[in-house]
KOLMAR-541186 format. One record per residue: z, x, y of N, C-alpha, C, O in turn. Coordinates in steps of 0.05 Angstrom, whole numbers. Each point is the difference from the previous one (the first is absolute). Layout:
BEGIN
> n_Z n_X n_Y ca_Z ca_X ca_Y c_Z c_X c_Y o_Z o_X o_Y
> Z X Y Z X Y Z X Y Z X Y $
...
//
This chain:
BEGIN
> n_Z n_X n_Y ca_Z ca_X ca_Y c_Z c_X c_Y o_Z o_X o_Y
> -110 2065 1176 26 12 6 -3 23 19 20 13 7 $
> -43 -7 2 -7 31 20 13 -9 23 14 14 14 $
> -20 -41 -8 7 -1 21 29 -4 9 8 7 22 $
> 8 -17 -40 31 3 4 8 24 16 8 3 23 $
> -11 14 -43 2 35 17 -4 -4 24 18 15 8 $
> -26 -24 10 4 -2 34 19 -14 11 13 5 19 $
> -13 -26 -36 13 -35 24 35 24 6 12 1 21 $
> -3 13 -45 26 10 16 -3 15 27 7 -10 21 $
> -18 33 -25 -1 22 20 -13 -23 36 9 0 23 $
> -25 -11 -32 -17 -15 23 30 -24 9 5 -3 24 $
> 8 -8 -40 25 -16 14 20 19 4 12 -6 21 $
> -4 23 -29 16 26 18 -11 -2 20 11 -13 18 $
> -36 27 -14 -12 15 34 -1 -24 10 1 0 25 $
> -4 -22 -34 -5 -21 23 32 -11 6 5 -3 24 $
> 13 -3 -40 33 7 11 8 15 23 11 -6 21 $
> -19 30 -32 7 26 13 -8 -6 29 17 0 18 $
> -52 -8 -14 -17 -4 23 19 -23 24 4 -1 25 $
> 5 -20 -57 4 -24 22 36 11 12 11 -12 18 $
> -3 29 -27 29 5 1 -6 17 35 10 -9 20 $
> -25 34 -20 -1 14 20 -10 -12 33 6 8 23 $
> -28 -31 -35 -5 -18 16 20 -10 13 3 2 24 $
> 14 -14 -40 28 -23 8 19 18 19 14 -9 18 $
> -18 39 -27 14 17 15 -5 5 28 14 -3 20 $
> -40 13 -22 -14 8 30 -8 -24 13 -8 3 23 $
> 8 -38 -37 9 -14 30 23 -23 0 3 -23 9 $
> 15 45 -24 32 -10 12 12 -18 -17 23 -4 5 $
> -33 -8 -25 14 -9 -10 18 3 -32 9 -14 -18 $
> -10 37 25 17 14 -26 12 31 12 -15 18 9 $
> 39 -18 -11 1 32 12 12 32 -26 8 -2 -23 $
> -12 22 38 -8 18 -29 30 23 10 9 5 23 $
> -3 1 -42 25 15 7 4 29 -34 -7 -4 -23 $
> 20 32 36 6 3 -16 29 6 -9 16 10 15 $
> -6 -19 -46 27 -1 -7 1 26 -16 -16 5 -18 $
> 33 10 24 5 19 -15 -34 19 2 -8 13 19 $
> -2 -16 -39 -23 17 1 -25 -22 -6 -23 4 5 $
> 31 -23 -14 -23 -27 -9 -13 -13 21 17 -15 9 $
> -35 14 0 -16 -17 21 9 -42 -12 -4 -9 -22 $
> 14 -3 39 4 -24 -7 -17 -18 29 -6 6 23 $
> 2 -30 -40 -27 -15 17 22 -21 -4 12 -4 -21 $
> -8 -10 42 14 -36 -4 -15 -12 34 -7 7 22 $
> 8 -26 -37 -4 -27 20 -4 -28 -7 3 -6 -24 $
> -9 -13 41 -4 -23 -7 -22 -18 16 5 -18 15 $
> -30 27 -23 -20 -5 18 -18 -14 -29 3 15 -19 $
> -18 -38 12 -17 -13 -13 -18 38 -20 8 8 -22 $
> -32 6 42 -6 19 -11 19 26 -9 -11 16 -16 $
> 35 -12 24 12 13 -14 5 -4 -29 -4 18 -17 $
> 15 -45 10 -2 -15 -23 -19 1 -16 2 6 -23 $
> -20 -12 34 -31 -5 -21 -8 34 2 -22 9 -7 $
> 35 0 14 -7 31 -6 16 9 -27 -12 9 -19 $
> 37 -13 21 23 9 -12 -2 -24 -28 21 3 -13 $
> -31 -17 4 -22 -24 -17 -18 17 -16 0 4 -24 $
> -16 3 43 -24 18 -15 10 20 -7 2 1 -24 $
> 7 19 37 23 26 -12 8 -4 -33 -3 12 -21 $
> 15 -35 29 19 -14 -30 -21 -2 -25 -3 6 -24 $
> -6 -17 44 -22 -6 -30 -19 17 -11 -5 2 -24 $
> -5 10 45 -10 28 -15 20 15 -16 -7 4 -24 $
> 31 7 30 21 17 -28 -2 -30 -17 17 5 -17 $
> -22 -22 13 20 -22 -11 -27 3 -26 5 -4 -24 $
> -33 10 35 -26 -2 -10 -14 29 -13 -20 2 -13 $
> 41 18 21 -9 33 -3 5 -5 -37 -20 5 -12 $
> 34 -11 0 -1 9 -27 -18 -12 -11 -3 9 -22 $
> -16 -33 29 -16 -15 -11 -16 12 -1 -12 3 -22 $
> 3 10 49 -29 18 5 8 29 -20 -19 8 -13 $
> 33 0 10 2 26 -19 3 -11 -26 -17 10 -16 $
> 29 -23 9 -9 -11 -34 -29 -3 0 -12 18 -13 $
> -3 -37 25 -32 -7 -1 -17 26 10 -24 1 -4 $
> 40 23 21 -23 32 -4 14 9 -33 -17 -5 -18 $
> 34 12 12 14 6 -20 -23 -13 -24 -20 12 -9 $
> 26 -34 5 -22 -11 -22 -24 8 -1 -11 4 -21 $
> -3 0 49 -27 8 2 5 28 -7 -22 9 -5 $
> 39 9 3 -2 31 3 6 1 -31 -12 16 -14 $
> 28 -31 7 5 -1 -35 -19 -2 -14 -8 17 -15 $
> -8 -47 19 -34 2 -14 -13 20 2 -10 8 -21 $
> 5 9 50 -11 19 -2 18 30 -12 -5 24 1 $
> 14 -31 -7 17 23 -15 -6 -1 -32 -5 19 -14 $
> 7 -40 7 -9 1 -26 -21 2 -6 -4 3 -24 $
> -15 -4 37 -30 2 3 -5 30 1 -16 7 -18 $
> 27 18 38 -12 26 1 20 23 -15 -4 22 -10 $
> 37 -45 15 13 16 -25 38 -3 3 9 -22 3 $
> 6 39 -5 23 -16 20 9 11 29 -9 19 12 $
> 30 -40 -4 9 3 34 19 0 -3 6 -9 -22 $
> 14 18 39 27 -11 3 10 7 30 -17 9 15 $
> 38 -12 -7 4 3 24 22 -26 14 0 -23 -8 $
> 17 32 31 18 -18 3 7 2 32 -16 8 17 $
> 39 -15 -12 16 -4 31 34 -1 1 14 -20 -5 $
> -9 39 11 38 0 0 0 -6 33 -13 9 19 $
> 29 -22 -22 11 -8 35 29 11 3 18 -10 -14 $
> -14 27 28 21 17 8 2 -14 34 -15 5 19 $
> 33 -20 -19 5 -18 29 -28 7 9 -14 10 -17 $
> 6 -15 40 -28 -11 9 -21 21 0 -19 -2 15 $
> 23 24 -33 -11 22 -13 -19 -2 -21 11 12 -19 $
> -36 -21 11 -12 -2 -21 -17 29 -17 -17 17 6 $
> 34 -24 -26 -19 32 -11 -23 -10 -26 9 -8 -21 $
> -26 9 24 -24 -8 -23 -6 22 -16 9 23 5 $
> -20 -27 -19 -11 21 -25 -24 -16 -14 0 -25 3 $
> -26 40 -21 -6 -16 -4 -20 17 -22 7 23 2 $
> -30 -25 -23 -11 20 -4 -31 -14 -9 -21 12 -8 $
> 26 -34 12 -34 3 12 -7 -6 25 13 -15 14 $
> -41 27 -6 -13 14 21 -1 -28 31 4 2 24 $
> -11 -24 -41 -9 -27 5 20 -16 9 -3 -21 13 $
> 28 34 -23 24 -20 10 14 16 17 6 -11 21 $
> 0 29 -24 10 23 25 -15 9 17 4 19 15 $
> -24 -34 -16 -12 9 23 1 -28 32 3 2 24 $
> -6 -30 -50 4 -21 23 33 1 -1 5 -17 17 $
> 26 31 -29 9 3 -2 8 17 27 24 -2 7 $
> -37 17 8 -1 26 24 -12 -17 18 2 11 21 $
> -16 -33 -18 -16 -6 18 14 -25 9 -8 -12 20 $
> 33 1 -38 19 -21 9 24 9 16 7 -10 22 $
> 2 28 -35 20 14 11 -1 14 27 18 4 16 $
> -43 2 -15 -3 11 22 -17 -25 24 -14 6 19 $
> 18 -24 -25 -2 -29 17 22 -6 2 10 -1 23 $
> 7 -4 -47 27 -7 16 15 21 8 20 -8 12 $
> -22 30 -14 17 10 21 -18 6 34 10 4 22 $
> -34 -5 -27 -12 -6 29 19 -24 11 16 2 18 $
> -21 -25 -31 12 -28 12 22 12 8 3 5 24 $
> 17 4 -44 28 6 16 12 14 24 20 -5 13 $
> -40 26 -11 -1 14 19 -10 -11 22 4 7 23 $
> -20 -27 -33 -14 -18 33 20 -15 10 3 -5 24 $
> 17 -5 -48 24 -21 16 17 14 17 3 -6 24 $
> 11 28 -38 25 20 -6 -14 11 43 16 0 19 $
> -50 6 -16 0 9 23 -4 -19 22 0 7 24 $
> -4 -38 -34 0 -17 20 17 -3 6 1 2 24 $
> 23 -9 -36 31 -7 3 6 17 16 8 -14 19 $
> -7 51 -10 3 21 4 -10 -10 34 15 -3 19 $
> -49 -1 -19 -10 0 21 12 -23 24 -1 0 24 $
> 14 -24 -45 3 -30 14 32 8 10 10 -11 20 $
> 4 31 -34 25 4 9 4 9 26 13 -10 18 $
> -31 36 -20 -10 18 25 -2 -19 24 16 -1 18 $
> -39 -16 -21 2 -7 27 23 -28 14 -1 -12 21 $
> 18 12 -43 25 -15 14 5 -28 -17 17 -16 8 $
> -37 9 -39 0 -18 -5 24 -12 -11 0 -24 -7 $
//
C-alpha cells in the first residue's frame, strides 16, 4: 500500500504538465475570469491532461486513507496520534500531533501549493504574451 501514496500527486503533475503543454502549443487557451485562472480547449492532449487531473482528485482520498492506516499502526505502536484537515473553500488548514504525520503533512502541502502557484504563474505568463 506505500506505494498508492504517489500514483495521486504523480497523475495531478502529469495533468497539470499535459494541460500547460496543450497551452503553450495552442491547443487549449488560458484566460482569467473574475480572479480564477481558467484553461479550455479542445485539442486530444488537453483532454488527456484534464483525464489525468480527474483522476488524480478522483484517487487523492485513496492515497490518504492507505498513509492514514500506515500512521495509525504506527500510532498504536509508540502511543497515540490524532490530527485532521478542514477545507475552508480552497484553503486547507491541517493540525496534527504526531511528529511523523505533520511532518509529511508540511511537505504535501507545501507541493501542492508549489504546483498551484506553477499553474496560477503559467496562466499569468501565457496571458502576458497574447495567449
Amino acid at each position: 500500500m506505500r506505494g498508492v501514496r504517489w500514483v495521486p500527486p504523480t497523475l495531478i503533475a502529469g495533468g497539470a504538465a499535459a494541460i500547460a503543454v496543450a497551452v503553450a502549443a495552442g491547443g487549449a487557451r488560458a484566460a482569467i475570469v473574475v480572479v480564477f485562472p481558467v484553461v479550455y480547449g479542445g485539442s486530444l492532449l488537453f483532454a488527456a491532461g484534464v483525464g489525468l487531473f480527474a483522476a488524480g482528485v478522483v484517487t487523492l482520498p485513496f492515497a490518504v486513507v492507505a498513509t492514514e492506516e500506515a500512521a495509525s499502526d504506527r500510532a498504536v505502536l509508540e502511543g497515540s496520534a490524532s490530527g485532521g484537515v478542514v477545507l475552508i473553500g480552497p484553503v486547507p488548514i491541517f493540525w496534527g500531533s504526531a511528529s511523523g504525520v505533520s511532518r509529511r503533512v508540511r511537505v504535501a502541502a507545501a507541493i501542492a501549493g508549489a504546483i498551484a502557484l506553477a499553474v496560477v504563474v503559467g496562466v499569468l505568463v501565457v496571458l502576458a504574451r497574447g495567449g
